[in-house]
C-alpha positions as CSV (number, residue, x, y, z in Angstrom):
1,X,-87.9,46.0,-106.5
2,X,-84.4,46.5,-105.8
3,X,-81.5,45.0,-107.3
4,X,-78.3,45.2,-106.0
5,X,-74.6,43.6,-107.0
6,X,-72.8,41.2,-105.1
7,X,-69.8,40.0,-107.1
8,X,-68.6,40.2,-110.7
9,X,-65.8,39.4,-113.5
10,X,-65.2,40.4,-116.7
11,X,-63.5,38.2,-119.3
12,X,-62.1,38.9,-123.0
13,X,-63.1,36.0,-125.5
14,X,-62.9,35.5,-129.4
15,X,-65.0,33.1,-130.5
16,X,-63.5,29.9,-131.5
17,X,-66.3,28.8,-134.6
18,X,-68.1,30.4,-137.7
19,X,-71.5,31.7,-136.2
20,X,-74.1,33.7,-138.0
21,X,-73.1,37.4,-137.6
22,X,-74.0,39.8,-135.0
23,X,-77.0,41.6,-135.6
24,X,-76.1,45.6,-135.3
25,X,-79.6,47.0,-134.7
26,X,-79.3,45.0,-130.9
27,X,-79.8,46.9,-127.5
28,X,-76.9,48.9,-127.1
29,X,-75.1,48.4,-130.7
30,X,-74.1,51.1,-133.5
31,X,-77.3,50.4,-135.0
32,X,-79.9,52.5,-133.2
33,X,-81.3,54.9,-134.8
34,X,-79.3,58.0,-135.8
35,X,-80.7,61.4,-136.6
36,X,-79.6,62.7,-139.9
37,X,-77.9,66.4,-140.8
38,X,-81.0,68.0,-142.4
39,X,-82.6,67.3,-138.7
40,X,-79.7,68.9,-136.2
41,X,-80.0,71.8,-139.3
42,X,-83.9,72.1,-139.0
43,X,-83.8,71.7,-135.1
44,X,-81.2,74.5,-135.0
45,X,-83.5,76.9,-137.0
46,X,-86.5,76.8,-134.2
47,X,-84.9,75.5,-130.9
48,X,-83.2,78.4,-128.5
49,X,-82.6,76.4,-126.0
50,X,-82.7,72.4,-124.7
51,X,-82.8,72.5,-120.9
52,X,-83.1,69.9,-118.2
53,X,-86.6,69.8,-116.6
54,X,-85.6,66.7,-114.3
55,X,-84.0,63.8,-113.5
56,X,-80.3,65.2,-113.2
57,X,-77.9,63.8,-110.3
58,X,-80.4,61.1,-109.1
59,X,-78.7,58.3,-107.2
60,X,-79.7,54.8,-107.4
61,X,-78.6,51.1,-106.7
62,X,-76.9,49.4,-109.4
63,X,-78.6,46.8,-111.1
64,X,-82.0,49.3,-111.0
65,X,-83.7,51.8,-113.0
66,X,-83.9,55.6,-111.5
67,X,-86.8,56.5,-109.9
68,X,-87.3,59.3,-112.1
69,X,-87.1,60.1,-115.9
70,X,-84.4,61.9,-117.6
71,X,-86.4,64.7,-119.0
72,X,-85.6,67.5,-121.4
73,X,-87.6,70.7,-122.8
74,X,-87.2,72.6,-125.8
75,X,-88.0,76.4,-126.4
76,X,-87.5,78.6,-129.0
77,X,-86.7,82.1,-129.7
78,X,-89.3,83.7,-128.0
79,X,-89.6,81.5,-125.3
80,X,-92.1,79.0,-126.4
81,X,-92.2,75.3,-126.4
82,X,-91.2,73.6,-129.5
83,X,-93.3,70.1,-130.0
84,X,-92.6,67.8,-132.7
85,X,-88.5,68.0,-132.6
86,X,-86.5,65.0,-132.6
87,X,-84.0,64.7,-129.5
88,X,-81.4,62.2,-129.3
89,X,-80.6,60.6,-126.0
90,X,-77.1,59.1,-126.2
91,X,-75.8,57.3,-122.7
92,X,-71.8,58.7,-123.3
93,X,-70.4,56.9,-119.8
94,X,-69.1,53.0,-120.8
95,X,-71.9,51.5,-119.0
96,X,-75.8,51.9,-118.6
97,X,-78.8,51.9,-121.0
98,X,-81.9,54.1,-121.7
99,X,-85.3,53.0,-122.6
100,X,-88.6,54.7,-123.7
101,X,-90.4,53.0,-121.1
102,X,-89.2,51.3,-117.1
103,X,-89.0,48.7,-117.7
104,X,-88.2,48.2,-121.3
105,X,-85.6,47.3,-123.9
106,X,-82.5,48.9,-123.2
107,X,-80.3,51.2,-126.0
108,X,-77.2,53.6,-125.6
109,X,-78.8,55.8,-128.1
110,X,-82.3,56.6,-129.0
111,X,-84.6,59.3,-130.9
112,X,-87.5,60.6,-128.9
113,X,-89.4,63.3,-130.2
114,X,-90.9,66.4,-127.8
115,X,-94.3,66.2,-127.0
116,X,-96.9,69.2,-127.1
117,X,-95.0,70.8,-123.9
118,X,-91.8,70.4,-125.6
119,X,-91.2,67.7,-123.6
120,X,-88.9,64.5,-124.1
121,X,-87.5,62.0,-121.9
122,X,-86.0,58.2,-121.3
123,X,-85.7,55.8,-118.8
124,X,-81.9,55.3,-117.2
125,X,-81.2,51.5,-116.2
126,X,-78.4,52.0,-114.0
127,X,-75.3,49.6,-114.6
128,X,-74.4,46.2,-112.6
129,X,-71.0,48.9,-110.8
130,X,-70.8,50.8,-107.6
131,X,-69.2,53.9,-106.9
132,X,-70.2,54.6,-111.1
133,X,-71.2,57.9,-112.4
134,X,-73.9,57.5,-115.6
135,X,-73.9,60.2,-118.0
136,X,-76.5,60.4,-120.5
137,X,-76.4,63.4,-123.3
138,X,-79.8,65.2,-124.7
139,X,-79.0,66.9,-127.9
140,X,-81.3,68.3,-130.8
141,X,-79.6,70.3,-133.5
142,X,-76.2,71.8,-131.7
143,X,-78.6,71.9,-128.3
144,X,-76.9,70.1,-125.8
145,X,-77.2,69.2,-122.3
146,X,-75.8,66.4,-120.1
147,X,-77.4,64.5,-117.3
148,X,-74.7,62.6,-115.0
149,X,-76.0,60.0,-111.9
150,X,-74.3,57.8,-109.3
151,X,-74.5,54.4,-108.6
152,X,-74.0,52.5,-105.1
153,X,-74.7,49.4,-103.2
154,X,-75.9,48.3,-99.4
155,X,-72.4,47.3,-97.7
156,X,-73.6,44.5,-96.8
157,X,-74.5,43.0,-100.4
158,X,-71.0,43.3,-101.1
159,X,-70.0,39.8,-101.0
160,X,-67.0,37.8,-102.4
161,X,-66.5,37.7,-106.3
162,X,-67.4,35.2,-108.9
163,X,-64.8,33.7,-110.4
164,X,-64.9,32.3,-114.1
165,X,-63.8,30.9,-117.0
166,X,-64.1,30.5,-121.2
167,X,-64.0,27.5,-123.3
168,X,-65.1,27.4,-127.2
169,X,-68.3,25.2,-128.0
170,X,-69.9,23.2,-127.7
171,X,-71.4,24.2,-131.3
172,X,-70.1,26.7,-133.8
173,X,-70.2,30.3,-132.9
174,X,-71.0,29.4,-129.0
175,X,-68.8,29.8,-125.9
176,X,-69.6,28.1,-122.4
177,X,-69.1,30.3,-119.2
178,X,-68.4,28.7,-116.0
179,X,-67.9,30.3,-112.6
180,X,-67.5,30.0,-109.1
181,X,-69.0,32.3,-106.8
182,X,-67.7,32.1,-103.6
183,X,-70.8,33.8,-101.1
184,X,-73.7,32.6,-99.5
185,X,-76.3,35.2,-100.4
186,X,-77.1,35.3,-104.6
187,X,-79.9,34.9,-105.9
188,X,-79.0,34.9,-109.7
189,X,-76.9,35.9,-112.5
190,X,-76.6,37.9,-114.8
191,X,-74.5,37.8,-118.0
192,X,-74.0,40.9,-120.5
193,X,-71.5,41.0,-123.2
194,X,-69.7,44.0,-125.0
195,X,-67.6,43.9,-128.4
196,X,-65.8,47.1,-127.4
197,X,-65.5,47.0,-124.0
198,X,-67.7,50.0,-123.7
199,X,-71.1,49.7,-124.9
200,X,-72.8,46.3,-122.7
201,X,-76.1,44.6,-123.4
202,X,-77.6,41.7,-121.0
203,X,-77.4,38.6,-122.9
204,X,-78.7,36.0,-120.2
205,X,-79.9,35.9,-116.9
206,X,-80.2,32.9,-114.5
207,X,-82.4,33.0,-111.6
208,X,-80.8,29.8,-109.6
209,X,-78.3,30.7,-107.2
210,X,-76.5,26.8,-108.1
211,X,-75.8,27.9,-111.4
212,X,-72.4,27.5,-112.0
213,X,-72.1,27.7,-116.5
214,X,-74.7,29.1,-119.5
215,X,-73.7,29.1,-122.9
216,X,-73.8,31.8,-125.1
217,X,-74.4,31.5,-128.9
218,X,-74.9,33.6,-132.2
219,X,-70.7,34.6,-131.9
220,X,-68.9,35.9,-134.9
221,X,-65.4,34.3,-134.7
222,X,-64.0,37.5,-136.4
223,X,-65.5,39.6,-133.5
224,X,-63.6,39.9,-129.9
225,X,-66.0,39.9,-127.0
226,X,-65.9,41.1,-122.9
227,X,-68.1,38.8,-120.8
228,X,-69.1,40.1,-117.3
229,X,-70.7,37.6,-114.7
230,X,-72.2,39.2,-112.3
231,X,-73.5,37.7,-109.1
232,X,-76.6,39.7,-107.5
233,X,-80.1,39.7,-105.3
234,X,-83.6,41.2,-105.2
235,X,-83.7,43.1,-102.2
């Protein structure tokens, strides 16, 4: 199924309250896994070359996943596979997330390690922006390649933009959203939140085109946040 955007706004918060803190190791925070030095130096000593097998300039709505892989094969010296080594899948554009699996929990960075064909790949969930290019890096030692994609919507699920805004509470560490969106034709919403303004992870969804607020909770008040409220469809 298709997804496809049909309004959004972005608004910068800091939370008002104490909150427990943010937990790193999230979709899409500093805490995915990270390969270690030793690694990029053993990769280096056996991998000639990383290439692209597939999934390069694929073009896709926003909102959905690509229709095909990002995939990535490793060879070495004497133009062999190379199974068992550890590539790292970073998305390096400010929006999007990869996954080992479509669908599946979404990360800017993860490890996936080359299969008996030298084979590794992830899953590109393309973001909630049109007219956006993706690009996703493979790397294993100093081996690097870069996949790049494009985003677009139907003209006609274009639509007017939400409008919204903040206000603390009601409980410690939790802000209430509220919006307007001025259309006809959404049928939910969906809510993602960013501490940098870069890196963006889904933190609600509401499937009831009357919604106009959700409250988000688990805010650090030392921690500055970017909302984005997006109105969209299944089409």
């Amino acid at each position: 199924m298709a997804l496809a955007i049909i309004g959004c706004i972005f608004l910068p918060v800091r939370a008002e309250a104490p909150a427990a803190a943010v937990v790193e190791s999230s979709p899409g925070q500093d805490g995915d896994h990270k390969p270690s030095a030793p690694a990029k130096d053993a990769a280096d000593s056996v991998i000639l070359t990383l290439a692209i097998e597939s999934g390069d300039h694929q073009k896709g709505r926003s909102g959905d996943y690509l229709p095909q892989p990002l995939v990535v094969r490793a060879r070495d010296v004497a133009g062999r596979v190379v199974p068992n080594v550890v590539v790292t899948f970073q998305v390096t554009s400010k929006r999007g997330l990869i996954s080992n699996t479509m669908p599946g929990e979404g990360f800017t960075l993860r490890e996936v390690m080359t299969d008996g064909d030298g084979r590794a790949g992830v899953f590109l969930h393309q973001p909630f922006r049109a007219d956006f290019t993706t690009s996703v890096t493979a790397s294993a030692g100093s081996r690097q390649v870069t996949f790049t994609s494009a985003t677009f919507v139907h003209k006609e699920m274009t639509g007017r933009p939400v409008c919204g805004t903040i206000r603390p509470g009601p409980n410690p560490g939790e802000i209430t959203l509220n919006w307007t969106y001025h259309g006809d034709n959404a049928e939910w919403f969906l809510i993602q939140v960013s501490t940098d303004n870069v890196h963006w992870r889904d933190a609600a969804k509401i499937v009831d085109p009357d919604a106009t607020s959700t409250t988000i909770s688990n805010l650090d008040q030392r921690t500055p946040y970017y909302f984005s409220i997006c109105a969209g469809r299944d089409d």
